[in-house]
N, CA, C and O of each residue as an XYZ file, in Angstrom:
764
protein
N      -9.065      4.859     53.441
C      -8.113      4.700     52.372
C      -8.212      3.276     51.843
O      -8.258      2.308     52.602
N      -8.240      3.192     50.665
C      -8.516      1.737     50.087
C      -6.760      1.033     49.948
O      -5.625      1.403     50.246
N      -7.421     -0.181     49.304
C      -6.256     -0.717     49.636
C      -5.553     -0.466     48.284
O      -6.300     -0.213     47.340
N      -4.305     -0.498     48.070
C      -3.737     -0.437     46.082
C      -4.210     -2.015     45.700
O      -4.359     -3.089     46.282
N      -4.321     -1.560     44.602
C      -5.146     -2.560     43.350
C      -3.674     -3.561     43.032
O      -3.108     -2.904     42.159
N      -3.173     -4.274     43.192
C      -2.072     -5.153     42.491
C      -2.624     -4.671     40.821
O      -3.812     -4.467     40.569
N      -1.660     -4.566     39.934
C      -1.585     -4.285     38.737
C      -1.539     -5.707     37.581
O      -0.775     -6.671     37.557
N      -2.605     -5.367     36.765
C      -2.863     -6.547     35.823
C      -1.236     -6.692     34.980
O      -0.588     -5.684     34.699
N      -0.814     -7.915     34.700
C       0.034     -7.708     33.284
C      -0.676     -7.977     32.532
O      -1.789     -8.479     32.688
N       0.104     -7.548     31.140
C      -0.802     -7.741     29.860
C      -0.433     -8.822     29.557
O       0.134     -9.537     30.384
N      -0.631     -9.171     28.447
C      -0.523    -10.119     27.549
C       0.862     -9.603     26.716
O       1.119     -8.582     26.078
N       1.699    -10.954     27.083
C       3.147    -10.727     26.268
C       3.062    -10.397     24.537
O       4.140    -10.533     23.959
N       2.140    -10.072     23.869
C       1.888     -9.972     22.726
C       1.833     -8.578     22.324
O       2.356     -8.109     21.313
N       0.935     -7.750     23.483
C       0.871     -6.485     23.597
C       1.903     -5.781     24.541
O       1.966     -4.557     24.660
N       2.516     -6.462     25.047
C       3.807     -6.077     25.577
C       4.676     -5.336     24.891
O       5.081     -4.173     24.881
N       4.917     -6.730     24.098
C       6.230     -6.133     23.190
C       5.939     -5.681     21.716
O       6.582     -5.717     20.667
N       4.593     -5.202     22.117
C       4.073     -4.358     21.088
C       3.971     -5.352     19.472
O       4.488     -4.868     18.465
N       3.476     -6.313     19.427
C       3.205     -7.279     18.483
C       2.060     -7.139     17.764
O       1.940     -6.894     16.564
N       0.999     -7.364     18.827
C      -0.376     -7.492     18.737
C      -0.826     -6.582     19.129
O      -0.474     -6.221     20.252
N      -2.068     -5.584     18.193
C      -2.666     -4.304     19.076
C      -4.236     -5.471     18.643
O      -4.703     -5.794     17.551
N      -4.737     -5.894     20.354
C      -5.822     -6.808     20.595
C      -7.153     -5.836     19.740
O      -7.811     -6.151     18.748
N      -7.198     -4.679     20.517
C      -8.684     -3.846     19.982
C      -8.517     -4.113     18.517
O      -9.406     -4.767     17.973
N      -7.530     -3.710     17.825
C      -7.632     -3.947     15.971
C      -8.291     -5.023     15.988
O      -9.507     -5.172     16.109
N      -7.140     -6.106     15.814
C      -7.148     -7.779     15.891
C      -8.994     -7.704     16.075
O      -9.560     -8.155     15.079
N      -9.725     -7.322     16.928
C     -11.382     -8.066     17.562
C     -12.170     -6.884     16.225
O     -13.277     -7.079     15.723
N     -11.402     -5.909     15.952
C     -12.494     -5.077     14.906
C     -12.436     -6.068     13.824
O     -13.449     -6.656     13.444
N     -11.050     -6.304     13.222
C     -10.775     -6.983     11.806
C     -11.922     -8.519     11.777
O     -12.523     -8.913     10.778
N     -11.967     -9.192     13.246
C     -12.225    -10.300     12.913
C     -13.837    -10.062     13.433
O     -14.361    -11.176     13.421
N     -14.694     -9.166     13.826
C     -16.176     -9.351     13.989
C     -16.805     -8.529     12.243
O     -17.897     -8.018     11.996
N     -15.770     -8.685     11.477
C     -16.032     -7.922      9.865
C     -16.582     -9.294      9.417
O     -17.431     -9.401      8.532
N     -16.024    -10.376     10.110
C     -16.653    -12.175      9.297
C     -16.107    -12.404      8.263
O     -16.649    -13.312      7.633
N     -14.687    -11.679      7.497
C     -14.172    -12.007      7.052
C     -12.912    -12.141      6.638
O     -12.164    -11.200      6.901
N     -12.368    -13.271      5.926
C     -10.883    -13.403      5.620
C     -10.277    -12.480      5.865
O     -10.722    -11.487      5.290
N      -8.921    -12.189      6.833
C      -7.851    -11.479      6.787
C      -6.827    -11.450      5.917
O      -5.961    -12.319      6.020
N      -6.735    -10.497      4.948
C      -5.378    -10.589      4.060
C      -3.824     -9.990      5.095
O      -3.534     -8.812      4.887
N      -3.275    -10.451      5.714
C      -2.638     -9.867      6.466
C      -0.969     -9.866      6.105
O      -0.271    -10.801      5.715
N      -0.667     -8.684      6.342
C       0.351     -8.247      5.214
C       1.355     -7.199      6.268
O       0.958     -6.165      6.805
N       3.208     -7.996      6.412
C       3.840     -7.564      6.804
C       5.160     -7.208      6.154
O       5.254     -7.717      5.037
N       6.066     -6.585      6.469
C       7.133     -6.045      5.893
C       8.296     -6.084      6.609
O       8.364     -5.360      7.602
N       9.285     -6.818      6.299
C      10.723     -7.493      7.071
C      11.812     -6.552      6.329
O      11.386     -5.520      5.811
N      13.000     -6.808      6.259
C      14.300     -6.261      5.917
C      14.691     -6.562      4.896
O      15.574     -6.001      4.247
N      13.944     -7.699      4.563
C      14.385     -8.405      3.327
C      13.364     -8.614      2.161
O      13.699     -8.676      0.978
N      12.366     -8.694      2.519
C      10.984     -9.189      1.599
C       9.824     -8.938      2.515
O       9.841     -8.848      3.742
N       8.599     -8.823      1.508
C       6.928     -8.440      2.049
C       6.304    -10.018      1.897
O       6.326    -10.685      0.862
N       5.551    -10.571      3.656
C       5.012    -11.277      3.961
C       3.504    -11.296      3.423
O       3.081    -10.145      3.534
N       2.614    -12.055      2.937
C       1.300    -11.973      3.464
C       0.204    -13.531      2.912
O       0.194    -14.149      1.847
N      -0.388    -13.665      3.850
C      -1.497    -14.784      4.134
C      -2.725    -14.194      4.321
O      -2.845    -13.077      4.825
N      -3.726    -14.933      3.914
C      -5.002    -15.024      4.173
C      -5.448    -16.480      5.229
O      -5.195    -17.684      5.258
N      -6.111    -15.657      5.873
C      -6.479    -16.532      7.090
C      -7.776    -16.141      7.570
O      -8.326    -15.058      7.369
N      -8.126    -16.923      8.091
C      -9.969    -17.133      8.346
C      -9.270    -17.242     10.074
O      -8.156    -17.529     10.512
N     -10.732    -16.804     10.771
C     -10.621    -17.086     12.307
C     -11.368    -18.512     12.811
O     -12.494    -18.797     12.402
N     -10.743    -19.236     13.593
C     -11.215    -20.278     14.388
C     -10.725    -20.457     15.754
O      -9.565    -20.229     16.095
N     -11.665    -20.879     16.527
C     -11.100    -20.712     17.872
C      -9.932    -21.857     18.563
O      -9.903    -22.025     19.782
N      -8.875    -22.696     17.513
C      -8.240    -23.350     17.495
C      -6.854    -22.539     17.267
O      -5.820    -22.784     17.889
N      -7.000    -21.487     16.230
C      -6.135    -20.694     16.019
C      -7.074    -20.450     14.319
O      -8.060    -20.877     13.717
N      -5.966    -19.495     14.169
C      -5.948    -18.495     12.426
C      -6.153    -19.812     11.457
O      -5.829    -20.787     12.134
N      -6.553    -20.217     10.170
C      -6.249    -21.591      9.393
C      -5.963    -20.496      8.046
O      -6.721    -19.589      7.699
N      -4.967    -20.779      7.567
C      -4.112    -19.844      6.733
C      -4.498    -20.638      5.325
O      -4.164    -21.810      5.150
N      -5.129    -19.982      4.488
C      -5.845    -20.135      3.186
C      -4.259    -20.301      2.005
O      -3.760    -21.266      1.425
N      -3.948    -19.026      2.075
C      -2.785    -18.867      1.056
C      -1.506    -18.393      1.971
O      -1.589    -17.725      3.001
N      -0.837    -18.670      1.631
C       0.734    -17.295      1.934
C       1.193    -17.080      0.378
O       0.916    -17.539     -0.730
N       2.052    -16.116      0.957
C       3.116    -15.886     -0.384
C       4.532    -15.028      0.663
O       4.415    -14.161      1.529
N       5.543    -15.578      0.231
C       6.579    -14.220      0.880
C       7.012    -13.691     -0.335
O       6.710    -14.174     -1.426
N       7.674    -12.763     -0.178
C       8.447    -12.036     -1.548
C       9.302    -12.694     -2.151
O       9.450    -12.618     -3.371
N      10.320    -13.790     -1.026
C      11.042    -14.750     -1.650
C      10.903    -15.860     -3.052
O      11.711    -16.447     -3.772
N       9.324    -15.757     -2.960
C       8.768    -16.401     -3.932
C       8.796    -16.519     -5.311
O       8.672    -17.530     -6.003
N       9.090    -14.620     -5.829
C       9.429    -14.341     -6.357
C      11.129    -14.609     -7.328
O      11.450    -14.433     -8.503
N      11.647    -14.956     -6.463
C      12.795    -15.709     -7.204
C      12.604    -17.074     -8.148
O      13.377    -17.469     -9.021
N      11.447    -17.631     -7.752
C      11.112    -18.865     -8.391
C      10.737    -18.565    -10.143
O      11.138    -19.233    -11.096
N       9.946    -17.483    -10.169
C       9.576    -16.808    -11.593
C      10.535    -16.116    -11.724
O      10.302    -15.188    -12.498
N      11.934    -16.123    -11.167
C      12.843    -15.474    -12.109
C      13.403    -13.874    -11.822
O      14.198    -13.220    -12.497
N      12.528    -13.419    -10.289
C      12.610    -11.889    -10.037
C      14.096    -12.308     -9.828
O      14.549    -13.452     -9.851
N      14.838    -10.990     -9.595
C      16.595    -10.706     -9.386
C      16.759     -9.698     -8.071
O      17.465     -9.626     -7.065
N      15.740     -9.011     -8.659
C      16.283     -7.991     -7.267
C      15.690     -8.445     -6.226
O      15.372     -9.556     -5.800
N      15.534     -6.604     -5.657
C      15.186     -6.866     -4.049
C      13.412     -7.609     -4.260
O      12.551     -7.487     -5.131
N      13.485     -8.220     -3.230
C      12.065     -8.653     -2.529
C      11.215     -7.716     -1.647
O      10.054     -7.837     -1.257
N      12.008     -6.876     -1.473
C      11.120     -5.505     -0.468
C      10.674     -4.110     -1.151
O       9.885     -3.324     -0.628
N      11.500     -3.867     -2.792
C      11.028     -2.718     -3.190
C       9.984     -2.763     -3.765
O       9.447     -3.866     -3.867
N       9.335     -1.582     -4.341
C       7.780     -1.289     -4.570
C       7.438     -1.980     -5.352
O       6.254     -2.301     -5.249
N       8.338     -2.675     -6.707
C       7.657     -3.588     -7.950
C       7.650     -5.134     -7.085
O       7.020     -6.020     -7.663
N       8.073     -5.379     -6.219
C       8.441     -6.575     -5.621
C       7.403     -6.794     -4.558
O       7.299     -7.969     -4.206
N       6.357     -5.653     -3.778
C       5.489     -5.245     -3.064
C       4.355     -5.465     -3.917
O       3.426     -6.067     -3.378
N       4.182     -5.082     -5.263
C       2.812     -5.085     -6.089
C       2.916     -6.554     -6.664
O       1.874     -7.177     -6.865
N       4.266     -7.179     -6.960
C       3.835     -8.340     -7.205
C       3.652     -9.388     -6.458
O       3.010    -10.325     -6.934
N       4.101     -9.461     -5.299
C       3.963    -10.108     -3.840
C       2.565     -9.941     -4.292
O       1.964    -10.912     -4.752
N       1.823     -8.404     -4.163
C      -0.023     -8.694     -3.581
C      -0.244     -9.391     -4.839
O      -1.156    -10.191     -4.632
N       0.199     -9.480     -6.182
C      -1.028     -9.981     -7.309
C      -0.690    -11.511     -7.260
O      -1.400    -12.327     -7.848
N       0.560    -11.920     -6.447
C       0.420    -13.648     -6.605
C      -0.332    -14.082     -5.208
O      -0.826    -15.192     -5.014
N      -0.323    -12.996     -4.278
C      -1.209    -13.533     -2.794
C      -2.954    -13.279     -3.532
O      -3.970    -13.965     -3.418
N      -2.722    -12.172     -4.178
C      -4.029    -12.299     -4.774
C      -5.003    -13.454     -5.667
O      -6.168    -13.785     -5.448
N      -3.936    -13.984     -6.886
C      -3.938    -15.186     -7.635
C      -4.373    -16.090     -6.836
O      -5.346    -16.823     -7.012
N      -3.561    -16.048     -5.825
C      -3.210    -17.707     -4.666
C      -4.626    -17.578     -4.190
O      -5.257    -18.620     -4.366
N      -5.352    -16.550     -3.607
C      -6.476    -16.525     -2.627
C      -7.608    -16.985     -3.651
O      -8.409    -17.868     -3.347
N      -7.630    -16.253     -5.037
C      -8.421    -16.442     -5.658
C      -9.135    -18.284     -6.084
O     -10.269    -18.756     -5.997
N      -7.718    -18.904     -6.568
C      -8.027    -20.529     -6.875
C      -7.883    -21.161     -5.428
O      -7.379    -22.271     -5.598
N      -8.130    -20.915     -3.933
C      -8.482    -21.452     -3.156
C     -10.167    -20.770     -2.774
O     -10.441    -20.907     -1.582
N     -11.045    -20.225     -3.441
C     -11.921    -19.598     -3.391
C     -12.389    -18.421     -2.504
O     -13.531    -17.976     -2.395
N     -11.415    -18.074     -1.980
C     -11.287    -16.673     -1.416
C     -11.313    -15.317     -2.242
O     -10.347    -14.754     -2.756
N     -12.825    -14.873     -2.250
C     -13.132    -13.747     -3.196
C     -12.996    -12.509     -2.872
O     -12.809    -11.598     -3.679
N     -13.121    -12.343     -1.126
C     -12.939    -11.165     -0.671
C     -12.379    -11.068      0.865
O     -12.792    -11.896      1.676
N     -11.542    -10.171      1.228
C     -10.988     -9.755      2.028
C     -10.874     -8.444      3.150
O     -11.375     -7.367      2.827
N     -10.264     -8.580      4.341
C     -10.312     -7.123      4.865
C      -8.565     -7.033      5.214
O      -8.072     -8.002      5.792
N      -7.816     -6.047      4.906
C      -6.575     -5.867      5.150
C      -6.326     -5.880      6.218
O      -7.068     -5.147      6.871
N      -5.651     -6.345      6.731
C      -4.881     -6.609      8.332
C      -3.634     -5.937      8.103
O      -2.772     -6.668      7.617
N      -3.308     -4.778      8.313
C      -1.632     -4.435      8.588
C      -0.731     -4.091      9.552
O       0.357     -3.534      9.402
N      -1.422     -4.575     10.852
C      -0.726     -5.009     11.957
C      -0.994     -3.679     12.505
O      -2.001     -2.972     12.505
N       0.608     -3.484     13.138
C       0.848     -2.344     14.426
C       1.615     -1.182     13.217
O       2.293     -0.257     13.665
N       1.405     -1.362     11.515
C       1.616     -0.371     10.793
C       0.846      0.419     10.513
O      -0.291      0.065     10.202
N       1.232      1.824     10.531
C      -0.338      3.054     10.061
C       0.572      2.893      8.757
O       1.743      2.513      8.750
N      -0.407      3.353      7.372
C       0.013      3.065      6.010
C       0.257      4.091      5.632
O       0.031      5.095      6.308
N       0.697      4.119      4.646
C       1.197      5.642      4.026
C       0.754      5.592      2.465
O       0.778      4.755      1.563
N       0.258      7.189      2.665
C      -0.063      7.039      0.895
C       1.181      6.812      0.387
O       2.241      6.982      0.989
N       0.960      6.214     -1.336
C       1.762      6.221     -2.271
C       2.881      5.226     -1.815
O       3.971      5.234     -2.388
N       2.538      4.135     -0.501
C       3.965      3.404     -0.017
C       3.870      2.248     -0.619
O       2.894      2.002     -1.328
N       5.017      1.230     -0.402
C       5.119     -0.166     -0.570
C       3.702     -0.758     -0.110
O       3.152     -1.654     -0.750
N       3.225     -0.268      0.890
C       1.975     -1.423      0.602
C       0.800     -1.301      0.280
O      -0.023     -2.182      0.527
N       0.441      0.039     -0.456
C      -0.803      0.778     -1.217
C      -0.179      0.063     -2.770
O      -0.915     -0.299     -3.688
N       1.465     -0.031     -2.777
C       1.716     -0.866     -4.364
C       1.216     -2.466     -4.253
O       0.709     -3.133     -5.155
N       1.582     -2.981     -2.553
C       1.107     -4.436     -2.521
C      -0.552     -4.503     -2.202
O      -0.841     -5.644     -1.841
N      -1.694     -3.625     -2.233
C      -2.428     -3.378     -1.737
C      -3.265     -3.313     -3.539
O      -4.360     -3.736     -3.909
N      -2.281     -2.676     -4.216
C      -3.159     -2.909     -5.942
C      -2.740     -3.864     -6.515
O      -3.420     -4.184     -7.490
N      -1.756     -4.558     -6.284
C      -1.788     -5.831     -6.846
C      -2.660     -6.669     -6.683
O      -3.208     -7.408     -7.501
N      -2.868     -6.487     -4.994
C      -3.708     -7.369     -4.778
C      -5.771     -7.388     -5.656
O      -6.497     -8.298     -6.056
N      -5.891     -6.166     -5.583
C      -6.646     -5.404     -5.842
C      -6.773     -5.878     -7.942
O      -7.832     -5.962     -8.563
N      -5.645     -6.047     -8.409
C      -5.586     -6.291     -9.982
C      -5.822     -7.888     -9.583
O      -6.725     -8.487    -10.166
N      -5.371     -8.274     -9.031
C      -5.585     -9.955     -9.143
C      -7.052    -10.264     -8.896
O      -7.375    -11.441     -8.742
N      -8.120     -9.139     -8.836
C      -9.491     -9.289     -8.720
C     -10.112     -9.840     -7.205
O     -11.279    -10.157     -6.977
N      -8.508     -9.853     -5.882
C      -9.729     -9.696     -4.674
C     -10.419     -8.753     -4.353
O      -9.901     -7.641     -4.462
N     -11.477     -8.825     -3.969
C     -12.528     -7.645     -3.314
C     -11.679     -7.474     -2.307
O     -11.129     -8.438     -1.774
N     -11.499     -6.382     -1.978
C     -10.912     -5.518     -0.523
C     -11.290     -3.841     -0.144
O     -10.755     -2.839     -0.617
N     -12.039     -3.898      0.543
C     -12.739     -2.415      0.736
C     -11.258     -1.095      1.251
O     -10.379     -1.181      2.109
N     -11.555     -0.130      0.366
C     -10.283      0.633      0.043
C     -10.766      1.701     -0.700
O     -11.525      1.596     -1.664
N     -10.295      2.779     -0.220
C     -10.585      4.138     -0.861
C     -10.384      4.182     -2.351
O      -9.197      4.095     -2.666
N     -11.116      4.278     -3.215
C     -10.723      4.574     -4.898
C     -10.248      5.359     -5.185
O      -9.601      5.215     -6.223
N     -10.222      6.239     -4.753
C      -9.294      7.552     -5.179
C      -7.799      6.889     -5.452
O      -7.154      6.229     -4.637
N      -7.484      7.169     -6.554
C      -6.034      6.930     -7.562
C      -5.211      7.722     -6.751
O      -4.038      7.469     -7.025
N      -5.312      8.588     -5.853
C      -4.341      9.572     -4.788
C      -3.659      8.269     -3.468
O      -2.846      8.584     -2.599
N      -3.915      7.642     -3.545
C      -3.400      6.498     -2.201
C      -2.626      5.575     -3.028
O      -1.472      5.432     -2.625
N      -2.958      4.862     -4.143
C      -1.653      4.180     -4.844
C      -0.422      4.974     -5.119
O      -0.468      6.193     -4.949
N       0.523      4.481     -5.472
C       1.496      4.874     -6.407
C       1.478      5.321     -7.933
O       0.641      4.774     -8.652
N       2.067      5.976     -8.317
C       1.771      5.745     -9.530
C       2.082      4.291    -10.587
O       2.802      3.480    -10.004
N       1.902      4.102    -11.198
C       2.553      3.151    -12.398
C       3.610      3.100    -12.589
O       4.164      2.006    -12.482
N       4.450      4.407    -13.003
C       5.874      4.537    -13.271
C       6.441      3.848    -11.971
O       7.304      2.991    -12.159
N       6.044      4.131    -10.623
C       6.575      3.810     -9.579
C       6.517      2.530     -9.394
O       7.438      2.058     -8.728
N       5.752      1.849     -9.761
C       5.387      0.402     -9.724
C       5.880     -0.409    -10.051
O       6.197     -1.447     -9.470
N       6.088      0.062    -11.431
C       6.877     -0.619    -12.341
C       8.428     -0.592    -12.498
O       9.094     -1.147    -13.372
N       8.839      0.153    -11.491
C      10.196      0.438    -11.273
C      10.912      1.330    -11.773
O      12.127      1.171    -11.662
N      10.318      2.763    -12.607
C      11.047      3.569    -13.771
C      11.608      3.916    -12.519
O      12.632      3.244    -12.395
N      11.386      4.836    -11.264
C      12.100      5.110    -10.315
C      13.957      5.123    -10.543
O      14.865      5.878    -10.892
N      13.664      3.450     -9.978
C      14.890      3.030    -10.020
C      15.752      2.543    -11.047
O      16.824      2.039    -10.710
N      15.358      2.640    -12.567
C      16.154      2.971    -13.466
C      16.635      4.381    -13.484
O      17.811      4.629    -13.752
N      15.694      5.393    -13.186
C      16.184      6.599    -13.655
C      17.600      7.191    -12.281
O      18.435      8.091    -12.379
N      17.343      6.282    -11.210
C      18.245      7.007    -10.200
C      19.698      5.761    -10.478
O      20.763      5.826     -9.863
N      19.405      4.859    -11.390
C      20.833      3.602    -11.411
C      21.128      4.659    -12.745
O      21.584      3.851    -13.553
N      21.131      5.474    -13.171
C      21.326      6.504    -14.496
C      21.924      7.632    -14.381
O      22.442      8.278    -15.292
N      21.839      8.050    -12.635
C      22.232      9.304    -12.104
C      24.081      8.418    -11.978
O      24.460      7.254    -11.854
N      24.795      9.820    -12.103
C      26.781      9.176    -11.775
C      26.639      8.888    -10.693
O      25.881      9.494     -9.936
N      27.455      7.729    -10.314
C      27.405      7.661     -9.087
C      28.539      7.851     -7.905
O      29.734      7.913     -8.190
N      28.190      7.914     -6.932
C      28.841      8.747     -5.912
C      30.505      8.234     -5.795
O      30.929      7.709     -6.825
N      31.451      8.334     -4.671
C      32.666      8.199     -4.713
C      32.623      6.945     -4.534
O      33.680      6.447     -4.919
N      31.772      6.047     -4.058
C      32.020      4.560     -3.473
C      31.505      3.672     -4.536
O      31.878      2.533     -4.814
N      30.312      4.604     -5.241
C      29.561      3.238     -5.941
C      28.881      2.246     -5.780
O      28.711      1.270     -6.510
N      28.500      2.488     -4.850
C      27.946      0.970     -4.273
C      26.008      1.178     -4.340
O      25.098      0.418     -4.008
N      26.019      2.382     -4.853
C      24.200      1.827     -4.967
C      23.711      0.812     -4.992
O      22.978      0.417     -4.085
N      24.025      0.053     -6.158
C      23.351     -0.678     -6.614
C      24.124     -2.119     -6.526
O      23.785     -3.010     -7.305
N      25.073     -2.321     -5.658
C      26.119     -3.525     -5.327
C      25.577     -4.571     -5.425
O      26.041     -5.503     -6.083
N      24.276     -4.614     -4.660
C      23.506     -5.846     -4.495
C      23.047     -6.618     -5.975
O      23.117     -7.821     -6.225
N      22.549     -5.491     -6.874
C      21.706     -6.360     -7.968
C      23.116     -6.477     -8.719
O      23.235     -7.489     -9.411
N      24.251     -5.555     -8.686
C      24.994     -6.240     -9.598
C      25.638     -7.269     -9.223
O      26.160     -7.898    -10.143
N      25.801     -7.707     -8.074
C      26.207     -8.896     -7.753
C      25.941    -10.015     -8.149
O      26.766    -10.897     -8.390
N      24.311    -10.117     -8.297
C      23.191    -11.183     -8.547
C      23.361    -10.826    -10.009
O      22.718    -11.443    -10.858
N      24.187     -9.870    -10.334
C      23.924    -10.152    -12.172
C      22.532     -9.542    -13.028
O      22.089     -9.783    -14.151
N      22.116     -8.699    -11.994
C      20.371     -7.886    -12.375
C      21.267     -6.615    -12.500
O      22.034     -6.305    -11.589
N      21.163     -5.950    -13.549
C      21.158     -4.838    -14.257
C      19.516     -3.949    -13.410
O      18.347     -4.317    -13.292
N      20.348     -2.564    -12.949
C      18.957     -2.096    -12.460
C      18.476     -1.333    -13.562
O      17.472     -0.657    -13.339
N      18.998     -1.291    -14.760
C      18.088     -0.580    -16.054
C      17.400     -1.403    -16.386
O      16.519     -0.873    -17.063
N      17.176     -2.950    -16.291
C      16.474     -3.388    -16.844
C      15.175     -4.472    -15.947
O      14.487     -5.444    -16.259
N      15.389     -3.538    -14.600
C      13.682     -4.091    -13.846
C      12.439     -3.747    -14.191
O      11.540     -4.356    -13.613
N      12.034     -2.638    -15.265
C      10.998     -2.407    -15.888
C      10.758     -3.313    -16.553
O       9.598     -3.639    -16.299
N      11.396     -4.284    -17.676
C      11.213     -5.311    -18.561
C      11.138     -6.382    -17.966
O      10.600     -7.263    -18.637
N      11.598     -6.800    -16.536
C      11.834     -7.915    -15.742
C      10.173     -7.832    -14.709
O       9.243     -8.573    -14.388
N      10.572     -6.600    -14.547
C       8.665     -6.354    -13.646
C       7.685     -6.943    -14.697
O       7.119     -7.936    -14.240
N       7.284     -6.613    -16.061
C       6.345     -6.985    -17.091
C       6.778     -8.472    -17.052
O       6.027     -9.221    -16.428
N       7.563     -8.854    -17.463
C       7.550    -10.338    -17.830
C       7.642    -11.226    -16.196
O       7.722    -12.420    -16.483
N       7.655    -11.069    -14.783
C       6.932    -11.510    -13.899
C       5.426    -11.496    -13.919
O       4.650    -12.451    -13.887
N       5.160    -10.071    -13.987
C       3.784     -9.995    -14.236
C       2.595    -10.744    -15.037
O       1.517    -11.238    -14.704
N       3.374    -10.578    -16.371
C       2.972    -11.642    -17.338
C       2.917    -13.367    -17.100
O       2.257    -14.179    -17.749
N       3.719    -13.587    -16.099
C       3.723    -14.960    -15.653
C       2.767    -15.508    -14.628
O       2.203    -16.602    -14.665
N       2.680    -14.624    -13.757
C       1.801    -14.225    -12.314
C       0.307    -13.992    -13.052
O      -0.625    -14.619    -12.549
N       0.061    -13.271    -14.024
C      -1.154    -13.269    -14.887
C      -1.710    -14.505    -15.798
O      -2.837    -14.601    -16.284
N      -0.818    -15.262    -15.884
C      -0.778    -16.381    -16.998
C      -1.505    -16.595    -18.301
O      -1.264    -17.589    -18.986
């Protein structure tokens, strides 16, 4: 009878389920830039970062928060706020000479038609190379992008409480009018 093996721990990273290591070693023997792109409660994260054995050296960031600076109102996490997050991380990567990329999206499996197939064509319109299925079936549509969505549901009566839309009216953002507010970010982010 052998003796029991004492049991390895892992690495506190893969512990608490942070870091999945096998991805992490595929993404980085590709030799190139990571666009790596996360999603909080509040706003969509993402940086480009190169590997060195010192640590990651982070090319660009952008958070969604950023977006308040050009004037966005609403949320930082919905889908027009996701596509423009990728086209200013895109912009940003571009005038630090970062032409092409491989998506890093962590310990997330993606979903067609989600928030980050919208931050995934922005990025994609801002002219980084990023290898990605062409098929027009994995984005969103346009309407969705652009926010008709959520004009057409701030249009529906609303319920006994009212409070859909509490947040943007608070901040003084009319949700009929994030379609015109999405274009004229855009237009700024495009310059």
């Amino acid at each position: 009878m052998k003796p029991a093996r004492p049991k390895t721990v892992q690495y506190r990273r893969r512990r608490t389920l942070k870091t999945n290591y096998s991805k992490r070693l595929n993404l980085l023997l590709s030799g190139k830039p990571r666009l790596i792109v996360r999603s909080t409660n509040t706003q969509i994260l993402a940086q480009v970062a190169t590997f060195s054995p010192q640590g990651d050296v982070i090319a660009a960031a952008v958070a969604g928060k950023d977006l308040r600076q050009l004037g966005w109102n609403y949320s930082c996490k919905n889908m027009p706020a996701a596509y423009l997050t990728g086209l200013l991380i895109g912009k940003k990567a571009m005038k630090k000479g970062v032409n092409e990329c491989i998506l890093d999206t962590g310990n997330v499996t993606p979903l067609h038609k989600s928030r980050l197939y919208a931050f995934l064509k922005g990025v994609v319109d801002a002219g980084l190379d990023i290898p990605h299925n062409d098929e027009k079936e994995i984005f969103p549509s346009d309407e969705r992008i652009s926010g008709k969505h959520i004009v057409a549901f701030a249009q529906l009566p609303q319920g006994k409480s009212g409070l859909q839309h509490a947040q943007y009216l608070k901040s003084k953002a009319l949700p009929e009018k994030i379609t015109e507010q999405f274009l004229l970010i855009k237009k700024k982010i495009n310059g």
